[in-house]
Residue frames relative to the residue before (quaternion, step in Angstrom):
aa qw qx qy qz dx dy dz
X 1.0000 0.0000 0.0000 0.0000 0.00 0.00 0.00
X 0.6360 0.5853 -0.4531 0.2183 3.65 1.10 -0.46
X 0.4817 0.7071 -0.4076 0.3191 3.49 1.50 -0.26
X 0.7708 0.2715 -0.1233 0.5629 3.61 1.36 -0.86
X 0.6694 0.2746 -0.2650 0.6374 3.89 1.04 -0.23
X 0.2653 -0.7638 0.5710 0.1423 3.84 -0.77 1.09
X 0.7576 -0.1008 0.0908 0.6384 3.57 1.79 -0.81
X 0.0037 0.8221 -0.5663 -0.0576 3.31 -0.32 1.45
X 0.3427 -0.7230 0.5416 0.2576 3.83 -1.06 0.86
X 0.4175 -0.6961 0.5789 0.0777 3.16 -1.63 0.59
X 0.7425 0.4864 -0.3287 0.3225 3.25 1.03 -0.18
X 0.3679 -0.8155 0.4144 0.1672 3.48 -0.77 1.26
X 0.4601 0.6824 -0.4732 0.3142 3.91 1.20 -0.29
X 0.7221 0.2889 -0.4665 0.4212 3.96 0.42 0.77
X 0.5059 0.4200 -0.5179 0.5472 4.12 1.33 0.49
X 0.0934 -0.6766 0.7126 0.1601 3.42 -2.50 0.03
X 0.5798 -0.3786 0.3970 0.6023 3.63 -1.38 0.51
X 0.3268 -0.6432 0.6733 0.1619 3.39 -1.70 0.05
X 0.6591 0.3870 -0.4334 0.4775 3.08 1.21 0.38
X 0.5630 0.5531 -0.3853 0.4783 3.22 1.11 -0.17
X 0.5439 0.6263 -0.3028 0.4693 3.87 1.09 -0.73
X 0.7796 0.0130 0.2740 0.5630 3.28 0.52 -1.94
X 0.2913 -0.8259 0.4788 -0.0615 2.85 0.49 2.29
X 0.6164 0.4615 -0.3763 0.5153 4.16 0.53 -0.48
X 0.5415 0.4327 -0.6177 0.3714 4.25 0.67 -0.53
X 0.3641 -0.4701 0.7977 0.1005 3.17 -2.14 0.80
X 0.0470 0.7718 -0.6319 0.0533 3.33 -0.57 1.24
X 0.1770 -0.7203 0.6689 -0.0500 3.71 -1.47 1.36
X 0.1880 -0.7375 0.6386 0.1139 3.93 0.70 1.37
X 0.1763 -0.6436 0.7407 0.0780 4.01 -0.76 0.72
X 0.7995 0.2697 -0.3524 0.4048 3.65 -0.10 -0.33
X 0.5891 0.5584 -0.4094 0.4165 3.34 0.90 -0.26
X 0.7352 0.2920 -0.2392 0.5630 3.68 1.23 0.28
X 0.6539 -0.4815 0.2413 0.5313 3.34 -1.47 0.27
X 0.5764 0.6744 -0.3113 0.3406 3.78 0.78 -1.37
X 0.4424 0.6038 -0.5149 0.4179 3.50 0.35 1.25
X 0.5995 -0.5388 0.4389 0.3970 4.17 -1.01 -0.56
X 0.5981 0.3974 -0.4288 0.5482 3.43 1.21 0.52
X 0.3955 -0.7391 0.4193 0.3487 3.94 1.07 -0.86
X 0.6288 0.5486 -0.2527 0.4897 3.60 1.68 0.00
X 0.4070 -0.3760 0.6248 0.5501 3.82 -1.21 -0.59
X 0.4773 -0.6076 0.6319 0.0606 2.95 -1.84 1.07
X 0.4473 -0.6663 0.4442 0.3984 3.76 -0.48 0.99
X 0.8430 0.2252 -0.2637 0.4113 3.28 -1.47 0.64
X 0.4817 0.6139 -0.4325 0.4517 3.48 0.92 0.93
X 0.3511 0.7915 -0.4823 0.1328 3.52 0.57 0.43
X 0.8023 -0.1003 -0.3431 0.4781 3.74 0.84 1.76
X 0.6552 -0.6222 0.2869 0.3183 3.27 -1.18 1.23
X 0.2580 0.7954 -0.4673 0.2872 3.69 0.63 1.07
X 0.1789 -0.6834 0.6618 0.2512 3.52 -1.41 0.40
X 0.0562 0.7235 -0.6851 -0.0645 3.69 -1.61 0.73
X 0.1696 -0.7770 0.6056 0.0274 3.13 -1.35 0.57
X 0.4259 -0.6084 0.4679 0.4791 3.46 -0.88 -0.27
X 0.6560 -0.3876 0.3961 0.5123 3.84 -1.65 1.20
X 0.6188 0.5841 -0.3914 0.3504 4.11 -0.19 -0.65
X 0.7604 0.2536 -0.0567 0.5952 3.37 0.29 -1.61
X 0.7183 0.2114 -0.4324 0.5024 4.00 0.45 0.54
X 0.3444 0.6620 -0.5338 0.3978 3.36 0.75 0.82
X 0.7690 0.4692 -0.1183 0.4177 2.95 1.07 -2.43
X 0.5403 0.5671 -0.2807 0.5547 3.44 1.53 -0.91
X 0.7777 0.5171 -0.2238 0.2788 3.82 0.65 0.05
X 0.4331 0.6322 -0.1085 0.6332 2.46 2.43 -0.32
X 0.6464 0.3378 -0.2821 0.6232 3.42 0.86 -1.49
X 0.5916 0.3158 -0.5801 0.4622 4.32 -0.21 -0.54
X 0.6843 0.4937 -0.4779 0.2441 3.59 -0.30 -0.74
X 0.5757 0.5255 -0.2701 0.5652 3.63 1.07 -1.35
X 0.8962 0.3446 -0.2123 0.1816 3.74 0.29 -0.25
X 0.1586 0.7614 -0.3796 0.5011 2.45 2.99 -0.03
X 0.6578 0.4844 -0.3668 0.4451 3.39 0.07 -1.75
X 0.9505 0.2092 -0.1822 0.1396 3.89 -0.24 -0.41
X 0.7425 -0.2997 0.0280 0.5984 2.30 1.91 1.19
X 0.7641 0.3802 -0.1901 0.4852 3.83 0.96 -1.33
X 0.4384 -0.5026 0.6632 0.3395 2.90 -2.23 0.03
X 0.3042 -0.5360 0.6734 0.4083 3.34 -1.37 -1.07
X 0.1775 -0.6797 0.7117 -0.0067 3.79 -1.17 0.98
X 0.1362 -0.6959 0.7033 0.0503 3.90 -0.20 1.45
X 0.1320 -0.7512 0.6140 0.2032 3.78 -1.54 0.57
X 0.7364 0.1041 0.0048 0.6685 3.15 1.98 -0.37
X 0.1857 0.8141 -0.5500 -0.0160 3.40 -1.56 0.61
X 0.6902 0.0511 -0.0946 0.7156 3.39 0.33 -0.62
X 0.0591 0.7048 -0.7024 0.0800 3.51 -1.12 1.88
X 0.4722 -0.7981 0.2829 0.2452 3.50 -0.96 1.06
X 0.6542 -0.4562 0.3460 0.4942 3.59 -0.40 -0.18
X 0.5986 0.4018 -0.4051 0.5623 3.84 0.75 -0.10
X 0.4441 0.6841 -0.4428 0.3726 3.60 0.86 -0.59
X 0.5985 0.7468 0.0609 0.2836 2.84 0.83 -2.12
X 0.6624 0.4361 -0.0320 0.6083 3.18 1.03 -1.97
X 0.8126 0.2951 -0.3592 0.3515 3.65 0.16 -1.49
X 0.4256 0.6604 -0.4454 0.4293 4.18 1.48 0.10
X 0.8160 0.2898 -0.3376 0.3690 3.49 0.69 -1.15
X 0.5956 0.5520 -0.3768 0.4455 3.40 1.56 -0.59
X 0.6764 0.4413 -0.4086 0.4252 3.61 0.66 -0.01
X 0.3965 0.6369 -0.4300 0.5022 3.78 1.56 -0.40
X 0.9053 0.3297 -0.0648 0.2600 3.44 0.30 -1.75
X 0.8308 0.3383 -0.0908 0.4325 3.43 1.55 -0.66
X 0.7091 0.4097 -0.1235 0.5604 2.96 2.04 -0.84
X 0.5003 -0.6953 0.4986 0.1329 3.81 -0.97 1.97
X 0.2622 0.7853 -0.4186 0.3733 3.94 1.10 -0.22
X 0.4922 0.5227 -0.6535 0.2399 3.71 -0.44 0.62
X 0.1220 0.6960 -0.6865 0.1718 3.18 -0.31 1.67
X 0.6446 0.2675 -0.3279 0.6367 4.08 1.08 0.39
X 0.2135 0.6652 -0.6734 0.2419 3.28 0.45 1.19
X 0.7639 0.3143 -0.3173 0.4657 3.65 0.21 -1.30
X 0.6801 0.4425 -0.4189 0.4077 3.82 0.39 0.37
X 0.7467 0.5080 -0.1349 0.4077 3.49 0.95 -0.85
X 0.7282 -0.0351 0.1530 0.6672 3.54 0.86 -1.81
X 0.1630 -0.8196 0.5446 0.0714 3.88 0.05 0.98
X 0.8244 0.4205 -0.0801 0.3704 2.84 0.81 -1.45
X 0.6864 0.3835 -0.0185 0.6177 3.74 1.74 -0.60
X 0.7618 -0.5447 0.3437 0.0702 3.02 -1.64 1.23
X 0.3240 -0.7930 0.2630 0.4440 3.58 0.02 -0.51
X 0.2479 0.8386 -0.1030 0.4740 2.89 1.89 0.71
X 0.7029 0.5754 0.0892 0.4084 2.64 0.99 -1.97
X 0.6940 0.4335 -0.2122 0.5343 3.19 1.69 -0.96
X 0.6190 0.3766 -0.3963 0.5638 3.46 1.08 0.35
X 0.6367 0.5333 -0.3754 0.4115 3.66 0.77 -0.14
X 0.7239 0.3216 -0.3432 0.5047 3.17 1.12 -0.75
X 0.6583 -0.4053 0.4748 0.4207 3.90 0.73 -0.49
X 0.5038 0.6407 -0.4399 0.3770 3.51 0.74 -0.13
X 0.7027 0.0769 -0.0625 0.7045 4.18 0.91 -0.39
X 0.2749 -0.6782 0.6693 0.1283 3.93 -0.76 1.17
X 0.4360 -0.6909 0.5498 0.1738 2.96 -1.28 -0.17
X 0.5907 0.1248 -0.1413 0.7846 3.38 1.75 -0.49
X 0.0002 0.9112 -0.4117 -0.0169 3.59 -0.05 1.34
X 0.4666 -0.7288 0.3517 0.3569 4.11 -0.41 0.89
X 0.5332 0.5771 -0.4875 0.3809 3.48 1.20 0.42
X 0.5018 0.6890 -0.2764 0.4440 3.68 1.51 -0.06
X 0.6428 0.2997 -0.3418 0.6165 3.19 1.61 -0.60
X 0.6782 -0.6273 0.3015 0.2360 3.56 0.15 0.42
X 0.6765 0.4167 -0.2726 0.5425 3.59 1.15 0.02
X 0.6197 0.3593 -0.5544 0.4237 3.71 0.67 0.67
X 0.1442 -0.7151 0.6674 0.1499 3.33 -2.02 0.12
X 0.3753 -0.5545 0.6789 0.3014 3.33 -1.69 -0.22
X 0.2791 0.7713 -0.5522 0.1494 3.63 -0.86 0.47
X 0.0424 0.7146 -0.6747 -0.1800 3.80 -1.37 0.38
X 0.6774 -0.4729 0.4523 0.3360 3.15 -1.49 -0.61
X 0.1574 -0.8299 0.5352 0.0093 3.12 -1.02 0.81
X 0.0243 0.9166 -0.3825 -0.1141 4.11 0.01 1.13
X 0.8968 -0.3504 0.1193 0.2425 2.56 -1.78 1.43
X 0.7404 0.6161 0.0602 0.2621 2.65 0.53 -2.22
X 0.7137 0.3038 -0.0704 0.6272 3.23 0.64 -1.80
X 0.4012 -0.5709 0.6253 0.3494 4.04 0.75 -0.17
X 0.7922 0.3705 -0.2204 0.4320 4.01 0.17 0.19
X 0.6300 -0.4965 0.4573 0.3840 3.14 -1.82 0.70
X 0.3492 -0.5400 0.7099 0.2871 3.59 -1.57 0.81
X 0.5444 -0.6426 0.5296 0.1011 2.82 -2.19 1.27
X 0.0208 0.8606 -0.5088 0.0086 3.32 -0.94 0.81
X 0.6766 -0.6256 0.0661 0.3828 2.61 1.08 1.56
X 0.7976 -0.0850 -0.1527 0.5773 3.70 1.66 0.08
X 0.6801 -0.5983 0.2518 0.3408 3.38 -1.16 0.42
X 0.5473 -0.6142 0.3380 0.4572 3.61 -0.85 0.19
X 0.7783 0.3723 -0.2405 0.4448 3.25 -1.00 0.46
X 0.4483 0.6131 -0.4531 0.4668 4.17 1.64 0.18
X 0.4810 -0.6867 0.5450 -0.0040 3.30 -0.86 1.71
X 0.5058 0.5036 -0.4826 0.5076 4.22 1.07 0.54
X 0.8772 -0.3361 0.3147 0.1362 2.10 -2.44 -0.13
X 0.5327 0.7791 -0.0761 0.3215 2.54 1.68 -1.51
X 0.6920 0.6167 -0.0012 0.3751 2.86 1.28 -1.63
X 0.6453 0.6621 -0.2170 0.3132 3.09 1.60 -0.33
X 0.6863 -0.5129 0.2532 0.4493 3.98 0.26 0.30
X 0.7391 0.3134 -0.0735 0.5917 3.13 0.95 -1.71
X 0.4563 0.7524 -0.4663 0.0903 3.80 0.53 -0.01
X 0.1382 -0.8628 0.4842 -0.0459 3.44 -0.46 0.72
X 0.3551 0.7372 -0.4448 0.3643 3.56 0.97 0.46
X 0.5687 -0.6322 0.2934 0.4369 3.02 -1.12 0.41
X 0.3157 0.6761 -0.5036 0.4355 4.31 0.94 0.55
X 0.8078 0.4087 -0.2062 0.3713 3.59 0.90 -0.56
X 0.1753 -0.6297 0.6367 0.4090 4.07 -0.47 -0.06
X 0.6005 -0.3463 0.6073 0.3882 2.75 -2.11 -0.23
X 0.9044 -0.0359 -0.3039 0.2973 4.27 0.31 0.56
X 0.2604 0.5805 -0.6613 0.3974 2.31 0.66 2.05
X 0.5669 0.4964 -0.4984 0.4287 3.50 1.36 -0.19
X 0.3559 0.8899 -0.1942 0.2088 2.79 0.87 -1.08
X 0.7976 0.1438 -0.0135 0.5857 2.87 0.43 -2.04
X 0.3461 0.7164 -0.3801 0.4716 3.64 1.36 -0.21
X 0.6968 0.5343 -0.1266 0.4615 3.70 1.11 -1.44
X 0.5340 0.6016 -0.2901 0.5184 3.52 1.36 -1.46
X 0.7966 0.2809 -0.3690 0.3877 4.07 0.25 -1.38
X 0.7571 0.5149 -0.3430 0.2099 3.20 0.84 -1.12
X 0.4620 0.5803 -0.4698 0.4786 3.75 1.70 -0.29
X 0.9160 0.1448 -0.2768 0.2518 3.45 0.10 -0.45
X 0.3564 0.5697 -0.6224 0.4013 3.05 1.27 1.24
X 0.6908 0.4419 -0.3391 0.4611 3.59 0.41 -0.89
X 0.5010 0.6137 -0.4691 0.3903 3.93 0.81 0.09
X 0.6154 0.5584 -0.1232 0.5425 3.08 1.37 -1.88
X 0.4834 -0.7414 0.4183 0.2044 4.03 0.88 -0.81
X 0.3706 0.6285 -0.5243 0.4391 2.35 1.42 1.75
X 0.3228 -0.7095 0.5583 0.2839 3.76 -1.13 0.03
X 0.2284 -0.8182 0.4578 0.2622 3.65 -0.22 0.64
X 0.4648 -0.7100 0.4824 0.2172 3.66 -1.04 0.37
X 0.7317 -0.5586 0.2828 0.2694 3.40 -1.01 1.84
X 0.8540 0.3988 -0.0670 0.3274 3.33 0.92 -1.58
X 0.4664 0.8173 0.1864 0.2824 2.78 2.39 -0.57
X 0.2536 0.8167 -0.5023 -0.1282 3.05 0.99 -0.57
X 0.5762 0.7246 -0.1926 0.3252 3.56 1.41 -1.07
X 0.9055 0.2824 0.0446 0.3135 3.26 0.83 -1.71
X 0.3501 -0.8309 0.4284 -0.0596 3.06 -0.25 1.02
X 0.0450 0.8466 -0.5259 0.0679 3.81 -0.60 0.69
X 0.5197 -0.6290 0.4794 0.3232 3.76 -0.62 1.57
X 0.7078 -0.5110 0.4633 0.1524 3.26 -1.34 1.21
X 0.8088 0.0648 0.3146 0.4927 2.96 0.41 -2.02
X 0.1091 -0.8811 0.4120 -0.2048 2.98 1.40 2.08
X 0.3674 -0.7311 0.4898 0.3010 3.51 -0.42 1.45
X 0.8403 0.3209 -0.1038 0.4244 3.95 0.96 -0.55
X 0.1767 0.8643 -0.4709 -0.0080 3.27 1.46 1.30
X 0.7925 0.1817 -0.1999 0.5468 3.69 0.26 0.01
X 0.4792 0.5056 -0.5662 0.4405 3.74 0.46 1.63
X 0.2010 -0.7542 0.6144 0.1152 3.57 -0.90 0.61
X 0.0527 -0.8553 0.5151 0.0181 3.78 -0.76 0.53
X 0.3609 -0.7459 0.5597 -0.0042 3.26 -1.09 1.47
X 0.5215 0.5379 -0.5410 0.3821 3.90 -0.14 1.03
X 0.8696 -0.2346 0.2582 0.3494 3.17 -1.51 0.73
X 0.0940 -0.5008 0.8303 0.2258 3.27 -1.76 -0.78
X 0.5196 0.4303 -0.5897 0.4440 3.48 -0.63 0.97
X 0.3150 -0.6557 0.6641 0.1726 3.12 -1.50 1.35
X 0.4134 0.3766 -0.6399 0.5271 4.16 0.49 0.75
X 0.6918 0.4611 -0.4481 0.3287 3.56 -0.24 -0.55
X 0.4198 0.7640 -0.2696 0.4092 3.53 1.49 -0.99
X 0.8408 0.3984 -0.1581 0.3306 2.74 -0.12 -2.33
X 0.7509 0.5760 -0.2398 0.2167 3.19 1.08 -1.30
X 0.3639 0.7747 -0.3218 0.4048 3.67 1.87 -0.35
């Protein structure tokens, strides 16, 4: 890792459970199961938990609240993802022949491709603790709202601003609904993304961090 992390920190005393913060998120840990674009647990998952830094579940508490009012939850599939995370994505990009979640994940693309286009970083802003992955999820209908593709699909499609003919008019729509009140709340949303989101004003923009995902590991600090 020293080729891509120059200094990764271990200490957790500035993140919190996020469920314990923001007790309404509906949380669906994708890497913490097989059902992801590699087909395994993801190192450094060791319980199906979201954390975040106290900052970005502040801002993330604001935006569920604004969206309570209109019916939704928020459903996080990812946020704080360590730096081994990180590692076992590029080492599985680069060394490992495995594309059994191809036709679910990247149909259209190589396994390559997902680092060329930006779809898997290599020095990623969920390491600094204040991005996430998340949609909406209404009240009403008991179910996730559609946005025209699933989390974690590696296309075009997938992108925020897409307009082609793969999309309705409310699926942008509702695509429009999270991303207004993430960027109210101070997030910035991500080109490739429709999902992911990253604190404006990240208390750790140029720190990477190596510890678990488990909120026992948390507690114990």
């Amino acid at each position: 890792m020293k080729e891509i992390y120059n200094d990764l920190k271990t200490d957790p005393s500035g993140f919190v459970l996020l469920s314990e913060f923001v007790p309404s998120i509906i949380q669906e840990i994708r890497y913490y199961t097989t059902y992801n674009f590699i087909g395994d647990r993801i190192d450094g998952y060791e319980e199906p938990c979201a954390l975040l830094t106290k900052e970005a579940a502040r801002a993330l508490k604001a935006a569920s609240s604004e969206l309570i009012v209109q019916g939704y939850r928020l459903k996080v599939f990812d946020a704080y993802r360590p730096a081994c995370a990180v590692k076992h994505f590029i080492l599985w990009g680069i060394e490992d022949q495995d594309i059994r979640m191809k036709p679910y994940f990247y149909p259209e693309l190589e396994k390559h491709e997902l680092f060329e286009r930006g779809y898997i970083s290599k020095r990623s802003s969920h390491s600094r603790g204040s991005a996430l992955d998340l949609t909406l999820f209404d009240m009403k209908a008991g179910k996730e709202v559609d946005m025209g593709s699933p989390f974690d699909l590696f296309s075009e499609v997938s992108h925020p601003d897409y307009r082609g003919i793969k999309i309705t008019d409310e699926q942008y729509d509702n695509r429009m609904i999270l991303q207004k009140a993430m960027v109210r709340n101070g997030f910035e949303p991500f080109e490739c993304e429709w999902w992911h989101f990253r604190l404006e004003k990240e208390p750790y923009p140029d720190t990477f961090f190596e510890f678990p995902v488990s909120g026992e590991y948390l507690r114990k600090q």
